[in-house]
C-alpha positions, 0 to 999 in steps of 0.5 A, a space after each residue: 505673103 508677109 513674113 511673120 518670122 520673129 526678129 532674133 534681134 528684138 527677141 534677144 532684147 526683150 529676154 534682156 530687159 526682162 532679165 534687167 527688170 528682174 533683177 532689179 525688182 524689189 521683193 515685194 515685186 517679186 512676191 506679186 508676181 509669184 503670186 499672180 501665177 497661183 489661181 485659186 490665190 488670186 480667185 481667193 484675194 477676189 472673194 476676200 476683197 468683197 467680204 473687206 469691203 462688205 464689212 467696212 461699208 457695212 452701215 450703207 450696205 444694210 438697209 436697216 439697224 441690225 440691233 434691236 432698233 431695226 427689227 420688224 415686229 411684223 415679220 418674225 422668222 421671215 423667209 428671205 425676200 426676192 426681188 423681182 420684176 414681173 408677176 401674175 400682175 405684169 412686169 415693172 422695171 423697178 424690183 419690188 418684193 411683196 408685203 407682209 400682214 399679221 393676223 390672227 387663223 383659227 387654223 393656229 387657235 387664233 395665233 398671230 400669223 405672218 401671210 404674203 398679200 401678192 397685192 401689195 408691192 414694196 418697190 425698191 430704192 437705191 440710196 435711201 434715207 434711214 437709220 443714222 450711222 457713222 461710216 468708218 466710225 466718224 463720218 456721219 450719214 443716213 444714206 444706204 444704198 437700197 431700201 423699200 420706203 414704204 415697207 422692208 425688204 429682207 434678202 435674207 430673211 429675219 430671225 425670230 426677234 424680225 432683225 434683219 440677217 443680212 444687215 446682221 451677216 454684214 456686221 458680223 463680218 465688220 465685228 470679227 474682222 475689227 477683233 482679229 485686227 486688233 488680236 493681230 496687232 497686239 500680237 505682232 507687237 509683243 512677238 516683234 519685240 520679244 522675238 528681237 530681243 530674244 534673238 539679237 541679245 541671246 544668252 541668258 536674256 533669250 533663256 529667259 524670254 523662251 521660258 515665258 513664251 513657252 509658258 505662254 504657249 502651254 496656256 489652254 485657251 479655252 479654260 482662259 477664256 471660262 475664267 475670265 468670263 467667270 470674273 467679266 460682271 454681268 453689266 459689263 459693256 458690249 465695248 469692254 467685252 469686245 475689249 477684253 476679247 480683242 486683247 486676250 486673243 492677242 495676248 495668247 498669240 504672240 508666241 509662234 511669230 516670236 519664235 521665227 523672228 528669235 529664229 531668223 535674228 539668230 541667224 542673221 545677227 552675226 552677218 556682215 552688214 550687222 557687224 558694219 552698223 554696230 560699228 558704225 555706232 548704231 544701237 541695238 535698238 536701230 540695228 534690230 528696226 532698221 536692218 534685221 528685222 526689215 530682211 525678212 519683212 514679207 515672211 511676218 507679213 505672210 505670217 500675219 495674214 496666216 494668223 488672221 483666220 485663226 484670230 477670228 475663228 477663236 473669236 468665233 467658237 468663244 462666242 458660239 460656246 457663250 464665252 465671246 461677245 454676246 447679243 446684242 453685239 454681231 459677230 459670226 459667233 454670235 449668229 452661228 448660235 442661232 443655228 443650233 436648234 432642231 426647230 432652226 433646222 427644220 424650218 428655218 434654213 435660211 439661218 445658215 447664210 451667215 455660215 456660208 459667209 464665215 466659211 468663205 471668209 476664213 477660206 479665202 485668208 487660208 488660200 491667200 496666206 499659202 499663196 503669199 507663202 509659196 510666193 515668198 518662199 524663192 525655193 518653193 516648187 510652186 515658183 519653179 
């Protein structure tokens, strides 16, 4: 028999380089190796990678225009289409859903009426040719990634126009998440700058900077938003409207941010390596940039990230109150008030897809955001 005992030497060498690669680990090293122990954080980086992607690819994912462009007039308040392989016909390797045709039943006093015909198969294509977009908004290109060359396909479904809600879903994701980026840039900006001012200098400067963040604070969002809307002209562009949200979004956000970085700045301007760099002829400006505000960089990014489901949630109850962006921009506000309607709920469910997405995308930026949180937070129980 062989002995399997474990050689206390080469066990006492392994604690010891991983002692050494501990120590001389950088922060954000240290923050991932943390996190990699939550679950449910990482299960929710999975989900948020998938949705990130979706949004970004969204123009090869979907199979057709999600504007008006893109409709299909033949089928309105379709329910969603299944691909599948076999039917009472037999079994094709190729998925293919079934066609649709309009016409007129004396059982609806001769209203159009959208039927199945299980005869006609739409067989589906990967990488087909279509409507004509830019990926990523400057590369040119008409491939997507399936389609039914000779029909359509609607996974999940249509609304009552024919758009197609899976195209839609995908570029509502890629609309929100473009507003809360550009809401948390601006955002981080103005408390980066505000808060390091306000902490660095202190005295009459930070009186004066806390007096406007907190005026900033007590501004309700909601009748901010009514008012600007009430003066947005009616011809107003989808652009300049997406603009001016991005941006109001951003310039009521700052505040929080900049009270933790005047708060750690506070703290920290009278330790010793400030001290060394201003005398070493440094400026203010360098010593803030180059050695404050780097000392605490992965708590403001933990910050950003938490603040990110917030951003799109506003762009989101905005939107679906009427005040946000309207049709025919896609955003999950504007889908969500599709959902509202008794006759939706009763015979059109499938109107809720989107809410699903909305509901994971917000869920998995709060896990990731408390997983980044406990991991950078050394004193955390969850690191212990």
């Amino acid at each position: 028999m062989t002995d399997q005992t474990t050689n206390p030497a080469s066990a006492g060498m392994s604690d010891q380089k991983s002692k050494e690669a501990y120590f001389t680990a950088s922060q954000g090293q240290l923050i991932w190796a943390r996190f990699k122990k939550q679950r449910a954080a990482m299960i929710a980086a999975g989900v948020l990678v998938v949705l990130l992607l979706s949004g970004l690819f969204a123009p090869f994912l979907s199979p057709y225009n999600p504007t008006v462009a893109g409709k299909n007039d033949d089928y309105t308040n379709g329910a969603p289409q299944i691909p599948q392989f076999c039917d009472d016909a037999g079994c094709s390797w190729r998925p293919f859903v079934y066609g649709v045709e309009r016409e007129r039943s004396m059982e609806t006093n001769f209203r159009w009426v959208t039927k199945i015909n299980t005869d006609d198969r739409k067989y589906l294509s990967f990488f087909v040719e279509g409507w004509e977009y830019k990926l990523f908004g400057f590369i040119p290109m008409d491939t997507h990634l399936f389609g039914a060359p000779d029909g359509f396909v609607h996974l999940f479904g249509t609304d009552a126009t024919g758009k197609d809600i899976f195209s839609r879903t995908l570029h509502a994701i890629l609309t929100s998440m473009q507003v809360g980026t550009i809401g948390v840039f601006i955002a981080f900006v103005l408390a980066l700058v505000i808060g390091g001012i306000s902490g660095y200098y202190g005295g009459w400067i930070d009186s004066v900077l806390q007096m406007i963040t907190d005026a900033v604070r007590t501004v309700p969002a909601i009748p901010l938003f009514m008012a600007v809307a009430a003066f947005m002209p009616p011809e107003l562009s989808a652009e300049s409207r997406f603009f001016y949200i991005s941006m109001i979004l951003g310039l009521i956000g700052w505040p929080t941010l900049a009270r933790r970085v005047r708060t750690h700045l506070l703290t920290e301007r009278n330790q010793e390596y400030v001290l060394a760099a201003q005398l070493c002829g440094a400026s203010s400006g360098h010593v803030i940039r180059r050695h404050l505000l780097p000392s605490f960089t992965s708590y403001i990014i933990v910050d950003l990230v938490i603040s990110f489901p917030y951003m799109v949630l506003s762009e989101t109850a905005l939107s679906f109150i009427g005040l946000g962006l309207k049709d025919p921009v896609n955003s999950l506000g504007v889908m969500l008030q599709n959902v509202t309607s008794a006759d939706v709920l009763l015979n059109y469910q499938w109107y809720f897809i989107p809410v699903f997405f909305f509901i994971a995308l917000v869920m998995a930026f709060v896990f990731v955001g408390d997983g980044l949180r406990d991991a950078a937070d050394p004193y955390s129980d969850n690191n212990k």
